[in-house]
BAGULO-803553 format. One record per atom (N, C-alpha, C): residue number from 1; residue in three letters; atom name; x, y, z. Coordinates in steps of 0.1 Angstrom, whole numbers, plus 5000, padded with zeros to 4 digits. Each point is the difference from the previous one (the first is absolute). Example, Ala and Ser with C-alpha at 12.3 -4.5 7.8 and 13.67 -1.06 7.14 Angstrom:
BAGULO-803553
{1 'Ala' 'N' {5132 4943 5078}},
{1 'Ala' 'CA' {4991 5012 5000}},
{1 'Ala' 'C' {5009 5012 5000}},
{2 'Ser' 'N' {4996 5011 4993}},
{2 'Ser' 'CA' {5009 5011 5000}},
{2 'Ser' 'C' {4992 5011 5008}},
end
This chain:
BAGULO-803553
{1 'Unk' 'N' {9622 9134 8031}},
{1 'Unk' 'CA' {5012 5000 5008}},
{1 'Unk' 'C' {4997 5007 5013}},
{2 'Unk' 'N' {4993 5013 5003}},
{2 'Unk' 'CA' {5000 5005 5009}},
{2 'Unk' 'C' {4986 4992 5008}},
{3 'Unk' 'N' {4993 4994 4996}},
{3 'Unk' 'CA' {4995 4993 5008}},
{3 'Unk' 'C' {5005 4985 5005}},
{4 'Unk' 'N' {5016 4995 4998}},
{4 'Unk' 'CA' {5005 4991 5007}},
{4 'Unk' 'C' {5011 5009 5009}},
{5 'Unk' 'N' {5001 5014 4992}},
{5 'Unk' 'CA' {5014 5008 5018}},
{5 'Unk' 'C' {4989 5003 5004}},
{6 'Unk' 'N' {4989 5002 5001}},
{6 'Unk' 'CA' {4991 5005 5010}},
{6 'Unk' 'C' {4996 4990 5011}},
{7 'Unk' 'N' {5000 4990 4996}},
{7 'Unk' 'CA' {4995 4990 5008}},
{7 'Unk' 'C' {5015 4990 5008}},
{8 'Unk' 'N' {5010 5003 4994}},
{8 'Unk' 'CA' {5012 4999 5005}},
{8 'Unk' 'C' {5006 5012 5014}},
{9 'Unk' 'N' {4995 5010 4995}},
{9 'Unk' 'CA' {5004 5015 5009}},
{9 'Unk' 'C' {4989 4998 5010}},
{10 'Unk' 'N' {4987 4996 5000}},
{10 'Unk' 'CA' {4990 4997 5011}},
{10 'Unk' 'C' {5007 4991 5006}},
{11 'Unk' 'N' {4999 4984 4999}},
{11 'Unk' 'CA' {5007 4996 5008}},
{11 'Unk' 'C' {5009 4998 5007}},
{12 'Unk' 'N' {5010 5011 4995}},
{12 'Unk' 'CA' {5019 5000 5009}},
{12 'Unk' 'C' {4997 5012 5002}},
{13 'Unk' 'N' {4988 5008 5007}},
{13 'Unk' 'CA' {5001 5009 5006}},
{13 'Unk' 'C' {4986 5008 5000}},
{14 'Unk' 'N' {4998 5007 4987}},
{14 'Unk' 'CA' {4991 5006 4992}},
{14 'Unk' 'C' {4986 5003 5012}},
{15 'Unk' 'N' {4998 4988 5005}},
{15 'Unk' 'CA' {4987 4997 5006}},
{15 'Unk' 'C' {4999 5008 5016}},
{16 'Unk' 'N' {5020 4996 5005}},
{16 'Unk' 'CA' {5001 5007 5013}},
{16 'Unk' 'C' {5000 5014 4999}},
{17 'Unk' 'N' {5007 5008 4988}},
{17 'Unk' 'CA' {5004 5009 4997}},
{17 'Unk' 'C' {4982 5011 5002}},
{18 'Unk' 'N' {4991 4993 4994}},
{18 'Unk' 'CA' {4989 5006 4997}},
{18 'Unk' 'C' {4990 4997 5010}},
{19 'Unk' 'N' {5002 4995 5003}},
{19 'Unk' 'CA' {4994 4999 5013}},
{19 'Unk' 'C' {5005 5009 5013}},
{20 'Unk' 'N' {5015 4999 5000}},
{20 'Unk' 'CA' {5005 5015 5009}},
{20 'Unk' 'C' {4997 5012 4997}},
{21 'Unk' 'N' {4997 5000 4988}},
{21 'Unk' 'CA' {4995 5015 4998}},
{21 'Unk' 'C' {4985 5002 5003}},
{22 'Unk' 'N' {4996 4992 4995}},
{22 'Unk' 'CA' {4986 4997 5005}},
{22 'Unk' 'C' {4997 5004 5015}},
{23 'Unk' 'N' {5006 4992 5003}},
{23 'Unk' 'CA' {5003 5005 5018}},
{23 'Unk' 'C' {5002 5016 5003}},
{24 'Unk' 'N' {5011 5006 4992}},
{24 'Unk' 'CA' {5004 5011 5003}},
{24 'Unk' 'C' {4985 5007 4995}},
{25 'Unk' 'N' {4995 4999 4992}},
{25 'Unk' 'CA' {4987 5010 4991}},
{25 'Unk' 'C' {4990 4998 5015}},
{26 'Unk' 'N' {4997 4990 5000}},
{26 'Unk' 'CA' {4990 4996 5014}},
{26 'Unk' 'C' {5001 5008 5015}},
{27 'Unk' 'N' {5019 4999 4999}},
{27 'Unk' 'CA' {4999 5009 5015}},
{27 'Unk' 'C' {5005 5014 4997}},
{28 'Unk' 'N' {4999 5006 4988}},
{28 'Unk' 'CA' {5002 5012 4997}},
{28 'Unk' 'C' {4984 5006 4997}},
{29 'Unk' 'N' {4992 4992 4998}},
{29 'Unk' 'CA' {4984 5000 5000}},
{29 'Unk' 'C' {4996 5004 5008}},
{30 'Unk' 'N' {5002 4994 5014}},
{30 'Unk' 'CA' {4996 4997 5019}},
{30 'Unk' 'C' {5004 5014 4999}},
{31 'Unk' 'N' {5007 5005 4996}},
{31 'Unk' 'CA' {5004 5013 5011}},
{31 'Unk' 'C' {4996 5012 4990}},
{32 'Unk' 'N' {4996 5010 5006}},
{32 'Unk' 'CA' {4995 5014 4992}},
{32 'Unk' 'C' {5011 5007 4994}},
{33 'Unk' 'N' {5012 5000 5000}},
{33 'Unk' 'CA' {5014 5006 4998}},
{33 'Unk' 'C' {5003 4992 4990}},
{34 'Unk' 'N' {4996 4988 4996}},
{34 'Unk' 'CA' {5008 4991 4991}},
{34 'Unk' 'C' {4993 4997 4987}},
{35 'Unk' 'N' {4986 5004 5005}},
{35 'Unk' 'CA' {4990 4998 4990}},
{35 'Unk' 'C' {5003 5005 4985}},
{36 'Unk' 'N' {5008 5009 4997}},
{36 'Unk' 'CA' {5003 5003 4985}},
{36 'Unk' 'C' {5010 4994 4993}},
{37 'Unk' 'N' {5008 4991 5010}},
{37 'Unk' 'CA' {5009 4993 4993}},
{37 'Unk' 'C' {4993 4982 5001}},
{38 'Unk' 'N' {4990 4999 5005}},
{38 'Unk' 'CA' {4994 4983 5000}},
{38 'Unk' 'C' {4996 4998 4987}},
{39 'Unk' 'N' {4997 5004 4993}},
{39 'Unk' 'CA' {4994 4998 4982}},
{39 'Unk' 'C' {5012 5000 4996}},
{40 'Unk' 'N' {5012 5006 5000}},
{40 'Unk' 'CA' {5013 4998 4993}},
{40 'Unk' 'C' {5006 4987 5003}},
{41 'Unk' 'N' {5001 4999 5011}},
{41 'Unk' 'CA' {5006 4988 5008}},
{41 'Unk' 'C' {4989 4985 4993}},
{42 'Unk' 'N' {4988 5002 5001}},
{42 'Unk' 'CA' {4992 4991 4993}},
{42 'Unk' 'C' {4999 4995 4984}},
{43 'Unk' 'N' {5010 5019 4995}},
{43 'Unk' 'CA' {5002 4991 4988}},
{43 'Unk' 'C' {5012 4994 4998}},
{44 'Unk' 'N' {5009 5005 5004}},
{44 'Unk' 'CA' {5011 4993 5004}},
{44 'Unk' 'C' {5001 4984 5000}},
{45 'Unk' 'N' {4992 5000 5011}},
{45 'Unk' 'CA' {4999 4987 5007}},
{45 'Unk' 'C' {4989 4991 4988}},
{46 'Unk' 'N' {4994 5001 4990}},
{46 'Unk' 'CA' {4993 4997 4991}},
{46 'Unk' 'C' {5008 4995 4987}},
{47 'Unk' 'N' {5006 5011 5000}},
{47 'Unk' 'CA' {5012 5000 4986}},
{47 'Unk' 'C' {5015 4989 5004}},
{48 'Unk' 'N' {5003 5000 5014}},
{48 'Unk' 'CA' {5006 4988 5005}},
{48 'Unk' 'C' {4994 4991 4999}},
{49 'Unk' 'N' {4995 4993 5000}},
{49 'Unk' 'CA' {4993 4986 4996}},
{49 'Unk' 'C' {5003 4994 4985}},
{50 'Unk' 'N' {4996 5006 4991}},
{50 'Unk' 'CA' {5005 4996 4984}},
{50 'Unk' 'C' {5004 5013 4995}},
{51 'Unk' 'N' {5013 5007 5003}},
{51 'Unk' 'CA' {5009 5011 4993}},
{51 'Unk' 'C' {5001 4999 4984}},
{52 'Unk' 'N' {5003 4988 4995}},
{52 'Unk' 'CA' {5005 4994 4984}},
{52 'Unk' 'C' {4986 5008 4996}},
{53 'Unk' 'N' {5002 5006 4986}},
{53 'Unk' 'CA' {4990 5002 4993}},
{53 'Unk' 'C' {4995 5011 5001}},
{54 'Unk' 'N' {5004 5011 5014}},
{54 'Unk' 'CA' {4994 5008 4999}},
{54 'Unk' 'C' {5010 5013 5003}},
{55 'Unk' 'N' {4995 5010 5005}},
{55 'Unk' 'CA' {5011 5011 4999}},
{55 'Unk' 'C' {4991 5009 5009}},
{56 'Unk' 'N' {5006 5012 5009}},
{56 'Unk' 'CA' {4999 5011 5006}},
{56 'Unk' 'C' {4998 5012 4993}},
{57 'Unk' 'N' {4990 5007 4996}},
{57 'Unk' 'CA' {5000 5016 4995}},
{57 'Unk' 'C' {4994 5004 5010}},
{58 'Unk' 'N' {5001 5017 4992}},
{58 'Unk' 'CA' {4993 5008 5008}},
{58 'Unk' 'C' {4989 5002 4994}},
{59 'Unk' 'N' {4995 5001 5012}},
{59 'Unk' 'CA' {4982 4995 4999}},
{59 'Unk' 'C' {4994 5016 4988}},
{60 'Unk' 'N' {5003 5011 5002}},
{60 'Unk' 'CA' {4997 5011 4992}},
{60 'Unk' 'C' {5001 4997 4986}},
{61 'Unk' 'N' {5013 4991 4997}},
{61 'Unk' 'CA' {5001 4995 4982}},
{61 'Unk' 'C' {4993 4991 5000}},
{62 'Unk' 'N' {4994 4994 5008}},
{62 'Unk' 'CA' {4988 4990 4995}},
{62 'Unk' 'C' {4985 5005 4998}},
{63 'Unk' 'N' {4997 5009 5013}},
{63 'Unk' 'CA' {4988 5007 4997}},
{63 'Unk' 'C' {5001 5009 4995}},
{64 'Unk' 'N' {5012 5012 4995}},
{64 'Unk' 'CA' {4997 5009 4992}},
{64 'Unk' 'C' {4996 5009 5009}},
{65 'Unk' 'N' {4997 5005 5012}},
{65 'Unk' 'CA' {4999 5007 5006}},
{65 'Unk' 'C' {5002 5000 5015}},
{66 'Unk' 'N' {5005 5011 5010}},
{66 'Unk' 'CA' {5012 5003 5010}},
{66 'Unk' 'C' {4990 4997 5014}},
{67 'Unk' 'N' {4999 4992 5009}},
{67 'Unk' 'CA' {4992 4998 5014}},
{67 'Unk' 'C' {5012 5006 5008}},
{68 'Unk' 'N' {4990 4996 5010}},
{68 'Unk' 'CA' {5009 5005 5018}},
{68 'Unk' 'C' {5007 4991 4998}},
{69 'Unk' 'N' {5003 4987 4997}},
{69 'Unk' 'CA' {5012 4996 5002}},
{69 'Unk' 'C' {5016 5000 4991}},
{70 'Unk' 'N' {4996 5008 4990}},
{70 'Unk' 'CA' {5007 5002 4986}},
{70 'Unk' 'C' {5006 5013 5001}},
{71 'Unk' 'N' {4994 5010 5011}},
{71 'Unk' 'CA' {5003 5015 4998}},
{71 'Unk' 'C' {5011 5005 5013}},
{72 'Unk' 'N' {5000 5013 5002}},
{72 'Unk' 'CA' {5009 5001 5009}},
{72 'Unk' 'C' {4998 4991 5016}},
{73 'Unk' 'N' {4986 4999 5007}},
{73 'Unk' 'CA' {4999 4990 5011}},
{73 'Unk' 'C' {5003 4985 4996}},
{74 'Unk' 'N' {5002 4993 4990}},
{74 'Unk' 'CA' {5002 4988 4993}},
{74 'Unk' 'C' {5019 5001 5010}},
{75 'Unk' 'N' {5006 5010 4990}},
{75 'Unk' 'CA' {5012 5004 5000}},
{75 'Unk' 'C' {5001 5000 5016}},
{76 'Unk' 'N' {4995 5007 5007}},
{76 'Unk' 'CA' {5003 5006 5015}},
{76 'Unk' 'C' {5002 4985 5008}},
{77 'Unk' 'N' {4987 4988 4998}},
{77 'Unk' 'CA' {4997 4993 5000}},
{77 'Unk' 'C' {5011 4986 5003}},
{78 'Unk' 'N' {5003 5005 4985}},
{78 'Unk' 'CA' {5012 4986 4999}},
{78 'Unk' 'C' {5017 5005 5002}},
{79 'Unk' 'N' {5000 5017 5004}},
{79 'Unk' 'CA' {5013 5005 5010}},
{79 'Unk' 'C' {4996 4993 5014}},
{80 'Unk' 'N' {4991 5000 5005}},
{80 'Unk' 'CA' {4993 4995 5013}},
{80 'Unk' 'C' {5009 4989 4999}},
{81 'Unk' 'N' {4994 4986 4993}},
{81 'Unk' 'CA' {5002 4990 4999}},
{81 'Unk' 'C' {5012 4995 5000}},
{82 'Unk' 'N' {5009 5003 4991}},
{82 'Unk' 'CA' {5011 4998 4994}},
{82 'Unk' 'C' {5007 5007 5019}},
{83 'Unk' 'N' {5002 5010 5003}},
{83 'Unk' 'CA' {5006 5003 5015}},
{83 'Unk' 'C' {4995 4991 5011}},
{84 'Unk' 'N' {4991 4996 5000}},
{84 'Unk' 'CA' {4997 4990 5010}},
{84 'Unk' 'C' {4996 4986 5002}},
{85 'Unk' 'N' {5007 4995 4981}},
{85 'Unk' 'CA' {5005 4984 5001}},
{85 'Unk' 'C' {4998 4997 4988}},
{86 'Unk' 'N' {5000 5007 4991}},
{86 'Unk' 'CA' {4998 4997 4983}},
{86 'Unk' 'C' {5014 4995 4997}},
{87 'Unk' 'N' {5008 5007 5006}},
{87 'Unk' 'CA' {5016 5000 4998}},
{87 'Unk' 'C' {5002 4985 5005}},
{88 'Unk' 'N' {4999 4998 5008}},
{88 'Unk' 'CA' {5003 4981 5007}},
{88 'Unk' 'C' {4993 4995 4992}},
{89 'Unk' 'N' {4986 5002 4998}},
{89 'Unk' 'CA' {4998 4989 4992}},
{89 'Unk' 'C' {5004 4996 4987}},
{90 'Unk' 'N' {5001 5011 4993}},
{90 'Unk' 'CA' {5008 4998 4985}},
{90 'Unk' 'C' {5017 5000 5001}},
{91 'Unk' 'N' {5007 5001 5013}},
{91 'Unk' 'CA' {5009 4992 5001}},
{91 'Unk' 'C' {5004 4988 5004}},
{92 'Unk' 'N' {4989 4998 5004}},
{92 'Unk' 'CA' {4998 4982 5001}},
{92 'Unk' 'C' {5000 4998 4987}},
{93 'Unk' 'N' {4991 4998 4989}},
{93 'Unk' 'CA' {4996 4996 4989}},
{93 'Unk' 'C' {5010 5004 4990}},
{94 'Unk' 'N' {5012 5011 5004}},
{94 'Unk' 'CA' {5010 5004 4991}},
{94 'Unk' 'C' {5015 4986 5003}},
{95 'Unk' 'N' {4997 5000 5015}},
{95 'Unk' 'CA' {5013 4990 5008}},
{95 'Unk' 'C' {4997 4986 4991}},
{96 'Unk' 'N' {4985 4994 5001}},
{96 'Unk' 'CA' {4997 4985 4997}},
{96 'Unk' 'C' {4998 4999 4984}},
{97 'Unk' 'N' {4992 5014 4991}},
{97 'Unk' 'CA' {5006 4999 4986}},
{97 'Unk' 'C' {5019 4999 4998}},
{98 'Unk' 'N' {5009 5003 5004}},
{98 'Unk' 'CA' {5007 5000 4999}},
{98 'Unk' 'C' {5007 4986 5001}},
{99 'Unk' 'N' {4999 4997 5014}},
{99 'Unk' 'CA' {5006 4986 5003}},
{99 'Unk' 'C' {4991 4988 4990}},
{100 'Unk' 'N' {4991 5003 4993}},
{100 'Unk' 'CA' {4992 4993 4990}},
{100 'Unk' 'C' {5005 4997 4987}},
{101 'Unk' 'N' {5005 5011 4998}},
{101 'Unk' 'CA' {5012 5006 4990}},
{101 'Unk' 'C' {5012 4989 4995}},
{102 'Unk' 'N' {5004 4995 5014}},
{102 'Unk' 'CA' {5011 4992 4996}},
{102 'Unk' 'C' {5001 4987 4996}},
{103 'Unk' 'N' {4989 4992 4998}},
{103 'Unk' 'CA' {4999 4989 4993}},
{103 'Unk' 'C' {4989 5004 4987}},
{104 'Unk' 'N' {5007 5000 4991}},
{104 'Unk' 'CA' {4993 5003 4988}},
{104 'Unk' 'C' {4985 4993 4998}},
{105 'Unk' 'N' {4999 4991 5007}},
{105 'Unk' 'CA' {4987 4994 4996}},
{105 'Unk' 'C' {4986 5005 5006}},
{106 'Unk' 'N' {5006 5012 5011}},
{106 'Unk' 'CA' {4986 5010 5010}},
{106 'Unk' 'C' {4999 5012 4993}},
{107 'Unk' 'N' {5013 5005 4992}},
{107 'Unk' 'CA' {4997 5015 4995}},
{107 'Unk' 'C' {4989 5006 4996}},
{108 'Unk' 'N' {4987 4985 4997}},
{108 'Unk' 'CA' {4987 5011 4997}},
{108 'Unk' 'C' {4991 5002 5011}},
{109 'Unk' 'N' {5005 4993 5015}},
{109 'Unk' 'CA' {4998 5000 5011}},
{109 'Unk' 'C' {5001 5015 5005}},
{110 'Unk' 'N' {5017 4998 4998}},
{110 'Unk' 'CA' {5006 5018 5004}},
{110 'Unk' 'C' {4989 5009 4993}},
{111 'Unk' 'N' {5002 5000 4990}},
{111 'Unk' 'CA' {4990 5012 4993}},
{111 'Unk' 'C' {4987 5003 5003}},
{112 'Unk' 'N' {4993 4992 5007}},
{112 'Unk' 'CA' {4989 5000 5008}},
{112 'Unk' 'C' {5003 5006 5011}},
{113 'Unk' 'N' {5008 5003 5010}},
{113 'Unk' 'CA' {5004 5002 5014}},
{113 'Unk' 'C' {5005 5013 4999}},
{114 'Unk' 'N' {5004 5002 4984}},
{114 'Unk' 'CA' {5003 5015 5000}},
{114 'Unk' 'C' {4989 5009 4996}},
{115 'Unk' 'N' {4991 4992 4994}},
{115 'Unk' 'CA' {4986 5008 4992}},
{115 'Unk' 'C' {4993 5005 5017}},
{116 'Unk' 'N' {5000 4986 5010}},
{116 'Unk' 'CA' {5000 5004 5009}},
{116 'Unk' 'C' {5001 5009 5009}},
{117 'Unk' 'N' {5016 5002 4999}},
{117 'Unk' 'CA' {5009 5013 5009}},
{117 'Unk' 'C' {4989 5012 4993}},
{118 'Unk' 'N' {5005 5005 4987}},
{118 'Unk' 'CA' {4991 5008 4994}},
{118 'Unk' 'C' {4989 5005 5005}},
{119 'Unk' 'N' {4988 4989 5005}},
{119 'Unk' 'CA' {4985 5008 4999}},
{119 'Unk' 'C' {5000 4996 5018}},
{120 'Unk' 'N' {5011 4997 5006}},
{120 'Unk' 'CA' {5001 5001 5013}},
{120 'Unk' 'C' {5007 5014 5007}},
{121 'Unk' 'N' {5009 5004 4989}},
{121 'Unk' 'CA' {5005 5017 5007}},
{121 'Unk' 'C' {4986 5010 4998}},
{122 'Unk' 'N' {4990 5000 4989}},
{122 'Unk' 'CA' {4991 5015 5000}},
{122 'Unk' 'C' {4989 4986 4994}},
{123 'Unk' 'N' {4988 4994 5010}},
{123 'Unk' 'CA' {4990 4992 4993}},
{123 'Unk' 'C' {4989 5008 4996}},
{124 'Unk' 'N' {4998 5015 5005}},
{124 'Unk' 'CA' {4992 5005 5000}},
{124 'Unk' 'C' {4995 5008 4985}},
{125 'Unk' 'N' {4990 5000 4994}},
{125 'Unk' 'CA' {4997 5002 4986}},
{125 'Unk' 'C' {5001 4990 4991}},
{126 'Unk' 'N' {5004 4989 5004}},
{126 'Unk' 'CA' {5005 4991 4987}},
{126 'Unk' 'C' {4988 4984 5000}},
{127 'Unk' 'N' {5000 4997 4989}},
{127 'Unk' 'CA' {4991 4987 4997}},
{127 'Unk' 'C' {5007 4991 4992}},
{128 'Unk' 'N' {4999 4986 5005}},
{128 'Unk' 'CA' {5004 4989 4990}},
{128 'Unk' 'C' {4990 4999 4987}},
{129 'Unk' 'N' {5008 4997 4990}},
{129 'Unk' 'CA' {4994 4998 4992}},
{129 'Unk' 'C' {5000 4988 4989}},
{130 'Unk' 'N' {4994 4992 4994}},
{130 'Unk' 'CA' {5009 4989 4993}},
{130 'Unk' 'C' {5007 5006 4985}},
{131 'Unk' 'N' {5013 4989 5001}},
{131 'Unk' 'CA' {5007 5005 4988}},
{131 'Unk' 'C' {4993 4994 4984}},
end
Protein backbone atom coordinates (compact mmCIF):
# COMPACT_ATOMS: atom_id res chain seq x y z
CA UNK A 1 0.00 0.00 0.00
CA UNK A 2 2.54 2.54 0.79
CA UNK A 3 4.36 1.84 -2.23
CA UNK A 4 1.11 2.88 -4.49
CA UNK A 5 0.65 6.52 -1.97
CA UNK A 6 4.21 6.83 -2.55
CA UNK A 7 4.21 6.80 -6.08
CA UNK A 8 0.83 8.71 -6.10
CA UNK A 9 2.42 11.64 -3.57
CA UNK A 10 5.61 11.72 -6.19
CA UNK A 11 3.65 12.43 -8.84
CA UNK A 12 1.07 15.30 -7.57
CA UNK A 13 3.79 16.85 -6.06
CA UNK A 14 6.22 14.63 -4.06
CA UNK A 15 8.90 15.02 -6.85
CA UNK A 16 8.60 19.09 -6.84
CA UNK A 17 8.51 19.16 -3.17
CA UNK A 18 11.98 17.27 -3.07
CA UNK A 19 13.55 18.67 -5.36
CA UNK A 20 12.93 22.31 -3.68
CA UNK A 21 14.55 21.17 -0.82
CA UNK A 22 17.09 19.79 -2.68
CA UNK A 23 17.61 23.14 -3.98
CA UNK A 24 17.42 24.71 -0.57
CA UNK A 25 20.32 21.92 0.92
CA UNK A 26 22.55 22.94 -2.37
CA UNK A 27 22.32 26.75 -1.73
CA UNK A 28 22.61 26.37 1.88
CA UNK A 29 25.87 24.28 0.92
CA UNK A 30 27.31 27.34 -1.40
CA UNK A 31 27.51 29.44 1.38
CA UNK A 32 29.79 29.00 4.67
CA UNK A 33 26.90 30.27 7.12
CA UNK A 34 24.45 27.71 5.78
CA UNK A 35 26.60 24.79 5.75
CA UNK A 36 25.12 23.12 8.98
CA UNK A 37 21.75 23.23 8.02
CA UNK A 38 22.47 21.67 4.06
CA UNK A 39 22.52 17.89 5.40
CA UNK A 40 19.21 18.60 7.20
CA UNK A 41 17.58 20.25 4.29
CA UNK A 42 19.08 17.20 2.16
CA UNK A 43 17.39 14.96 4.30
CA UNK A 44 14.42 16.63 4.23
CA UNK A 45 14.45 16.84 0.67
CA UNK A 46 15.17 12.90 0.56
CA UNK A 47 12.42 11.86 2.86
CA UNK A 48 10.00 14.14 0.51
CA UNK A 49 10.21 12.02 -2.26
CA UNK A 50 8.65 8.66 -0.85
CA UNK A 51 7.33 9.90 2.97
CA UNK A 52 4.82 6.56 3.16
CA UNK A 53 6.67 3.97 5.06
CA UNK A 54 8.80 5.81 6.85
CA UNK A 55 9.09 8.10 9.92
CA UNK A 56 11.38 10.99 11.45
CA UNK A 57 13.37 10.16 14.86
CA UNK A 58 15.95 11.44 16.64
CA UNK A 59 18.92 10.42 15.30
CA UNK A 60 20.43 9.75 19.23
CA UNK A 61 17.48 6.93 19.69
CA UNK A 62 18.74 5.32 16.77
CA UNK A 63 22.43 5.42 17.39
CA UNK A 64 22.26 5.19 21.05
CA UNK A 65 24.62 7.83 21.43
CA UNK A 66 24.53 12.03 21.59
CA UNK A 67 26.64 14.07 18.42
CA UNK A 68 27.00 17.71 17.76
CA UNK A 69 23.89 17.61 16.18
CA UNK A 70 21.77 15.96 19.00
CA UNK A 71 23.30 18.09 21.89
CA UNK A 72 23.06 21.51 23.04
CA UNK A 73 24.68 23.11 19.33
CA UNK A 74 22.09 20.54 17.54
CA UNK A 75 19.43 22.53 19.77
CA UNK A 76 21.17 26.13 19.24
CA UNK A 77 21.12 25.01 15.66
CA UNK A 78 17.57 24.36 14.96
CA UNK A 79 16.49 27.75 17.35
CA UNK A 80 18.65 29.28 14.42
CA UNK A 81 16.56 27.66 11.92
CA UNK A 82 13.25 27.65 13.06
CA UNK A 83 13.74 32.00 13.58
CA UNK A 84 14.84 32.37 10.27
CA UNK A 85 12.31 30.26 8.14
CA UNK A 86 11.60 26.84 9.73
CA UNK A 87 8.38 28.60 10.87
CA UNK A 88 7.23 29.45 7.02
CA UNK A 89 8.08 26.46 6.00
CA UNK A 90 6.22 24.19 8.29
CA UNK A 91 3.42 26.65 7.91
CA UNK A 92 3.16 26.04 4.49
CA UNK A 93 3.06 22.27 5.04
CA UNK A 94 0.63 22.86 8.20
CA UNK A 95 -1.84 25.44 5.57
CA UNK A 96 -1.70 22.58 2.54
CA UNK A 97 -2.04 19.40 5.18
CA UNK A 98 -4.93 21.08 6.22
CA UNK A 99 -6.73 22.14 3.03
CA UNK A 100 -5.89 18.20 2.21
CA UNK A 101 -7.93 17.46 5.04
CA UNK A 102 -11.12 18.21 3.49
CA UNK A 103 -11.81 15.67 1.00
CA UNK A 104 -11.56 12.54 2.87
CA UNK A 105 -9.89 10.72 0.18
CA UNK A 106 -6.11 13.01 0.69
CA UNK A 107 -6.21 12.62 4.55
CA UNK A 108 -3.10 10.23 4.22
CA UNK A 109 -1.73 13.05 1.99
CA UNK A 110 -2.43 15.64 5.00
CA UNK A 111 -0.61 13.38 7.41
CA UNK A 112 2.43 13.47 5.35
CA UNK A 113 2.54 17.46 5.11
CA UNK A 114 2.24 17.42 8.75
CA UNK A 115 5.05 14.70 9.39
CA UNK A 116 6.54 17.34 7.25
CA UNK A 117 5.70 20.64 9.27
CA UNK A 118 7.30 18.56 12.08
CA UNK A 119 10.88 17.82 10.89
CA UNK A 120 10.67 21.28 9.05
CA UNK A 121 10.33 23.47 12.57
CA UNK A 122 13.89 21.77 14.39
CA UNK A 123 15.49 19.22 11.23
CA UNK A 124 18.49 19.28 13.05
CA UNK A 125 19.50 15.92 14.98
CA UNK A 126 16.88 13.85 13.42
CA UNK A 127 17.01 10.74 10.77
CA UNK A 128 14.37 9.04 8.65
CA UNK A 129 14.00 5.84 9.31
CA UNK A 130 11.77 2.97 7.79
CA UNK A 131 8.76 1.90 9.59
Amino acid sequence: MSVILNLIWFVLGGFVSGCAWLLAALLLGITIIGLPWSMAAARIGLFTFFPFGQKVVDRETVTGHGDLGTGSAGCLLNIIWFVLGGWYVALVHLIIGALLCLPIITIPFALQHFKLAGIAMAPVGKTVIPI
